[in-house]
N, C-alpha and C positions, 0 to 999 in steps of 0.2 A: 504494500500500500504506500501511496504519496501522500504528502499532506499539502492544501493547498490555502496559500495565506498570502490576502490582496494579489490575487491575480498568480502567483511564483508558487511550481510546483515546489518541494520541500523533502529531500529523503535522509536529510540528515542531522540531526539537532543534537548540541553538547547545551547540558542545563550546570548554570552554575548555582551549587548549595541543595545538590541530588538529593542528599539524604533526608530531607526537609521530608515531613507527610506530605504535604501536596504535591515537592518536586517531586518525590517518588514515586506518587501515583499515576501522572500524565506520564515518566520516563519508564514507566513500564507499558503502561499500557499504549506506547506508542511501539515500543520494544516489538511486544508480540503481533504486532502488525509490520513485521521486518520493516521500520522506518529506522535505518542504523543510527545508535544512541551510546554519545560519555555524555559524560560529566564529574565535577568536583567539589569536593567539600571539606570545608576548614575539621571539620571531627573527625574526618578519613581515620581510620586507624585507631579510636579510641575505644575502649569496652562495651561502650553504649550505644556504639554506631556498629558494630560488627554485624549482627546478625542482620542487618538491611543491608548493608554491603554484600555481604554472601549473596541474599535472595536479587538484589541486583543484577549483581553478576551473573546468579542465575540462569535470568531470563536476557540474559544479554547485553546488558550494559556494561562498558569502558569505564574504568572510575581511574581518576587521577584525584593527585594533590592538586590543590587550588593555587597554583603557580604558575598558570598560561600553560603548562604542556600539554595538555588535553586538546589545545586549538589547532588542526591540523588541517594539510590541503586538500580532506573529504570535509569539514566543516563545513556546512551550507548554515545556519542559524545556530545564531546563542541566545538560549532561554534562561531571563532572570526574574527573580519576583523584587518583592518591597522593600526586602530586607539587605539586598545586596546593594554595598558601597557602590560610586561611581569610578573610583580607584582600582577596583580590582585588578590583580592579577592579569584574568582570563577575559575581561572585557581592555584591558588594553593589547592582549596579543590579537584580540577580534579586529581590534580598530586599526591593528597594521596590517590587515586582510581586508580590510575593509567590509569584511562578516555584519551584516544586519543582528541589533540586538533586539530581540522581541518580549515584552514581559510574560511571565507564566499563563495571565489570563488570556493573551492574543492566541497562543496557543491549544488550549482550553475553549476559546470561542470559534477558533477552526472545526476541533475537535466536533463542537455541539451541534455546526452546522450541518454536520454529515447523518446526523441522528435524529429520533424522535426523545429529546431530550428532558428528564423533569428536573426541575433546578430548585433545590431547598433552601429558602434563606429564613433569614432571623438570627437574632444577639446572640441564642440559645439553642443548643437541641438538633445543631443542622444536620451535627457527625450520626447522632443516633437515627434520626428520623431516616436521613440517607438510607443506612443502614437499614433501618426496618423496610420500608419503601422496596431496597432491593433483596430482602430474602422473602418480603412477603411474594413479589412477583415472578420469583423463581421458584417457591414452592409452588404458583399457579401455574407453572409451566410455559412461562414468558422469556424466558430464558434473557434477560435484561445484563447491561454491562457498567459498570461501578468506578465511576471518580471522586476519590470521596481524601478526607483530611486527617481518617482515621482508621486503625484495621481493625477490620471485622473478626471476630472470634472464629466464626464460622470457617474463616479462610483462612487464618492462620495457621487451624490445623492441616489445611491441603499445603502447607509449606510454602506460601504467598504471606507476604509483610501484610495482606490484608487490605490496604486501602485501594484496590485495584480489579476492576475484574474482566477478560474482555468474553462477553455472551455471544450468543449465534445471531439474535435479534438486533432490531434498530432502536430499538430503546437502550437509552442510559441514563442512568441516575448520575447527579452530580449536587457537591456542594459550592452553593453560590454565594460567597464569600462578601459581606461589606467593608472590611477590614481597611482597603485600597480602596474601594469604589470601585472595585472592576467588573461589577456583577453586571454593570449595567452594559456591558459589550455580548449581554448572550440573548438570544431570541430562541427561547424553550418552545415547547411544545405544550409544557404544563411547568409553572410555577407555584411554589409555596411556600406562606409566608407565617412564620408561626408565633413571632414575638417581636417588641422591639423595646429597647434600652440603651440607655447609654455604656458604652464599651469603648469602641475605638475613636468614636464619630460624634456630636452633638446627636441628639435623637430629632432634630428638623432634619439633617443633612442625609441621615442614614433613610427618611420616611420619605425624601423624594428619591433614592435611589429605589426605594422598593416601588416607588410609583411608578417609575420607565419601565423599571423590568416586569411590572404586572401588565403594562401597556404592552408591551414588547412580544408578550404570552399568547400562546392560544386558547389555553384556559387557564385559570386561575384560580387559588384556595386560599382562605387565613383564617387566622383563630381570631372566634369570635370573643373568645375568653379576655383577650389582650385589648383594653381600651386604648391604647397609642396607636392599635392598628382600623380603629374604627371609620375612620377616612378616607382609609385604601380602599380603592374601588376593587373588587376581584368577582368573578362567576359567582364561587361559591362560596361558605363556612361552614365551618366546623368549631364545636366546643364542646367541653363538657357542665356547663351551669348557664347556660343562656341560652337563647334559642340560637340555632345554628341549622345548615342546611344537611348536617350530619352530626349527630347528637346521639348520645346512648342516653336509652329508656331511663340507664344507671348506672351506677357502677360503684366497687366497695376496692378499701384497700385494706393492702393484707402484710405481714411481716415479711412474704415473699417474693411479694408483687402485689398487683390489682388486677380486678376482672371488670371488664365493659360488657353490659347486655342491652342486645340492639334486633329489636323486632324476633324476639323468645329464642337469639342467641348467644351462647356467653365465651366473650375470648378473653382468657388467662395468659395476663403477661408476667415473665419471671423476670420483672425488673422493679423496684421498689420506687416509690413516691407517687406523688398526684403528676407530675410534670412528666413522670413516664408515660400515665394515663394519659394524658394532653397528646403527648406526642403520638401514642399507639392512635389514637383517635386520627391526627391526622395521616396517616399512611393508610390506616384501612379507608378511610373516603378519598385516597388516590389509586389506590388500588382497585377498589370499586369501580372508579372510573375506567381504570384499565381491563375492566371484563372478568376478576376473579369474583369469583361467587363463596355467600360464607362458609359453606362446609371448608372450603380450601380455605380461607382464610382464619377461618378456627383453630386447625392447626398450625397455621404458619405463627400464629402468634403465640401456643402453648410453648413450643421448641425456638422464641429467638433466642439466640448466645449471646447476643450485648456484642460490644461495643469496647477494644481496650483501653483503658484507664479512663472508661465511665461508669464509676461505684462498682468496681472489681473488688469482692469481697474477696477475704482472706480471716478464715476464724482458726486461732491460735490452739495448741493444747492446754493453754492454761486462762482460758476462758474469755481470750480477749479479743476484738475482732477487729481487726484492721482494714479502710477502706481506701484503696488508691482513685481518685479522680480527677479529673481536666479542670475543673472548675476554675476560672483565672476569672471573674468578672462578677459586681456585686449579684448578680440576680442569678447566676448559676452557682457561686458558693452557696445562696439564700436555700436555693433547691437541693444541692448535694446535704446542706447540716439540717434541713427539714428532714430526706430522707433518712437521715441518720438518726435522727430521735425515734425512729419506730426501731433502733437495733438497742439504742442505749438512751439511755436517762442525762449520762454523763458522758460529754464527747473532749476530745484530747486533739483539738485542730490543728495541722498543720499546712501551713501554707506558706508559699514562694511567690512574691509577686514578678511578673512577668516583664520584665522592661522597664525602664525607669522613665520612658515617656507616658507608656498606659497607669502609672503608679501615680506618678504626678496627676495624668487627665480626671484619673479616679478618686483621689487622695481624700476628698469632703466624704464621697459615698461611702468610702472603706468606714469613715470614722460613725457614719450615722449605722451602718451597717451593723459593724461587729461591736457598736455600744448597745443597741436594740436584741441581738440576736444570741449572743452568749449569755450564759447565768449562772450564778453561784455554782459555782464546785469544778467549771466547763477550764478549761486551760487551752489559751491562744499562743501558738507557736511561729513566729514570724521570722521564717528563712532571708537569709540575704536577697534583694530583689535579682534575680537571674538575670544577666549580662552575656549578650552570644556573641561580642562583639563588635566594631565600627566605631562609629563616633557619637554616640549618645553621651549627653550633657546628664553626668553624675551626681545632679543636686536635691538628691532624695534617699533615702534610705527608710526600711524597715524600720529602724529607731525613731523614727519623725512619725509612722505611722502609731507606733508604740505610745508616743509623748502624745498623740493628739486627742489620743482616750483617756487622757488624765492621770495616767499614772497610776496613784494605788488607788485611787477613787474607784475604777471598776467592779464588780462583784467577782469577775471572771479573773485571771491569773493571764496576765500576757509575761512571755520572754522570745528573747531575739539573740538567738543562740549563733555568732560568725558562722562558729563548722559545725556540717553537719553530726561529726562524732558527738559532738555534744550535745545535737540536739537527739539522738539515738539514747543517748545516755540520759537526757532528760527524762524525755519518756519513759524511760524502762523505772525510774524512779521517783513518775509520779502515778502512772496508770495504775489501775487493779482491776482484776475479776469483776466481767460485765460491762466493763468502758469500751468505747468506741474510739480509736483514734484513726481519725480523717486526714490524711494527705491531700492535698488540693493541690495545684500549678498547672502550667502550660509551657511548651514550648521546647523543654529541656527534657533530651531523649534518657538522660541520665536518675530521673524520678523515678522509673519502677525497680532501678536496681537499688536505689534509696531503702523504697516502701520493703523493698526484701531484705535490706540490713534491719530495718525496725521488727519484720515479722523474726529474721534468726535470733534476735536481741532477746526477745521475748519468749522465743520455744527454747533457747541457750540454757535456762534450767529453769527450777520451779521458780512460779512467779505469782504465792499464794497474796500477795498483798490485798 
């Protein structure tokens, strides 16, 4: 296969900062469509980056160090996203080839062209909904294909990183990122819109990007649940407490999951919270739309596998239960430490705030957030804010979020522990039997090998406290 961008067939693309979830999902999935693919990345070689390196390579990817070697005379396009410097490397060995640089979405919005595409957005929820969206329509026999920001459990076990999948069908699922603004370069087939907040963007900025792209759509969803979305024009809704154009009769939540009952059927999701509910809701009303019927969809939602590092449990031998998740943004922490009070009474937070630009943009919210949201007995663990590089302006830190909650005035326990040893040792010497401790971050591929020093801390011996 070629790939074809403004007019210029395309069979060869080097991505720089591969190992990124979304680099890696277009770089594979362009892979298995013999479109010849390197690329490079600053982690090349580190512990955390191995096992996506491997399935790279795998499927066919070139990986170099991020030092212009990679740029060579089969080069036809260098794909970069948001995060990469102007300086580089490999975009200065491009610019004495005179190599076109394309950003990751240009690439992506070729991609979407070619398909009947559904594109998920919102602040919240895109990675799993994705997800759900494309195992529900593969259990219907849709046989659909996956660009998504996160791996799926599902695929992981078939020994794929998971955020990638290419189907037989012309349908693909994809996540439509506001992060950049670049969602508004795709014209779907079906759009949906599930929440909106503030995260990256003002929330006027991000509410006229969901507008072009719902214009852009040939159908369109949002949750009726979500009053910032009430303006957007779309087909349809969907909710679970107002009327909406897909609504369950009901639905109960469970220490397990939740079940939705919709016209004397009940689908059991094994994922924990209301916001999982939310989300199961909207996949089965795109699903719907795509022709599956609910005997199929019944089961497709009894057996989904989540989602990794979204509320990936981990229950210890000694009674404690460990939760890894993505959460980086006030309204998905708010959802991941909700779900977490149906495991425990007493939760043991920890979180890494993601970039020191989104820490600042956020910095009011974090404080009305985690003063509102913790309480007596709960303990706040604030990791150094995660730095992947460039030139971000260092004028914040976790200690300043710490200071803005007042100090010992709160009910709850914050500390802000430099290394993570200490912050492993923390915990293993404040938790007990029955606690919840919640990992929360983004970005940093180096967190689930974190969350597994905290679970060996804990199974290391007895840990009757």
């Amino acid at each position: 296969m070629s790939l074809s961008i403004d007019g210029h067939t395309i069979t060869s693309v080097h991505f720089v900062g591969i190992l990124g979830s979304g680099m890696s999902a277009i770089a594979q999935f362009l892979a298995w469509q013999n479109i010849a693919v390197s690329g490079s990345d600053r982690s090349l070689g580190k512990p955390e980056t191995l096992h996506t390196a491997t399935l790279l390579r795998n499927a066919g990817c070139r990986l170099f160090h991020q030092d212009g070697t990679g740029i060579s005379d089969t080069t036809e396009v260098l794909c970069v996203s948001t995060a990469i410097e102007s300086d580089n490397p490999d975009i200065a060995a491009a610019s004495k080839r005179s190599l076109p640089v394309l950003h990751r979405s240009d690439i992506l919005a070729a991609i979407v062209k070619t398909h009947r595409t559904i594109a998920v957005a919102g602040t919240s929820g895109k990675s799993t909904v994705t997800a759900m969206i494309f195992e529900f329509l593969t259990a219907c026999g849709k046989s659909p294909s996956l660009i998504s920001g996160a791996g799926l459990k599902r695929l992981e076990r078939q020994d794929l990183i998971g955020n990638a999948f290419h189907g037989t069908s012309d349908i693909l699922v994809i996540e439509a990122d506001e992060s950049d603004g670049t969602l508004v370069k795709y014209h779907p087939d079906l759009s949906v819109f599930l929440n909106l907040s503030k995260d990256h963007k003002p929330v006027s900025e991000v509410k006229e990007l969901f507008r072009r792209l719902a214009e852009q759509s040939a159908w369109s969803l949002r949750n009726a649940d979500d009053p910032p979305l009430d303006d957007l024009t779309t087909r349809q809704t969907f909710a679970l407490n107002v009327s909406g154009d897909w609504r369950p009769d009901s639905y109960t939540l469970r220490a397990d999951g939740g079940t939705l009952v919709k016209d004397e059927t009940s689908y059991f999701l094994p994922c924990i919270g209301q916001h999982n509910l939310s989300n199961c809701a909207a996949a089965l009303a795109v699903a719907e739309h795509y022709g599956c019927t609910p005997e199929q969809l019944q089961q497709a939602t009894g057996t989904f596998e989540g989602v990794a590092r979204r509320f990936a449990i981990t229950r210890t031998g000694t009674g404690i239960t460990v939760v890894d998740d993505f959460a980086h943004n006030p309204e998905k922490i708010r959802s991941a430490v909700t779900a977490a009070r149906s495991i425990s009474s007493r939760i043991i937070a920890v979180y890494q705030p993601h970039g020191f630009g989104p820490t600042r943009f956020l910095r009011d919210e974090y404080r009305n957030l985690f003063g509102s949201l913790f309480k007596e007995n709960d303990v706040l663990i604030l990791l150094p804010i995660y730095y992947a590089g460039g030139t971000a302006v260092k004028d914040i830190s976790s200690a300043d979020l710490k200071n803005d909650l007042g100090g010992s005035i709160t009910p709850f326990t914050v500390h802000t522990p430099e290394r993570r040893d200490d912050a492993v040792e923390l915990i293993y010497g404040t938790v007990a039997s029955g606690d919840c401790v919640l990992v929360m971050g983004a970005r940093d591929p180096s967190l689930p090998l974190f969350v597994k020093e905290i679970v060996n801390r804990l199974d290391r011996d007895d840990h009757n406290r």
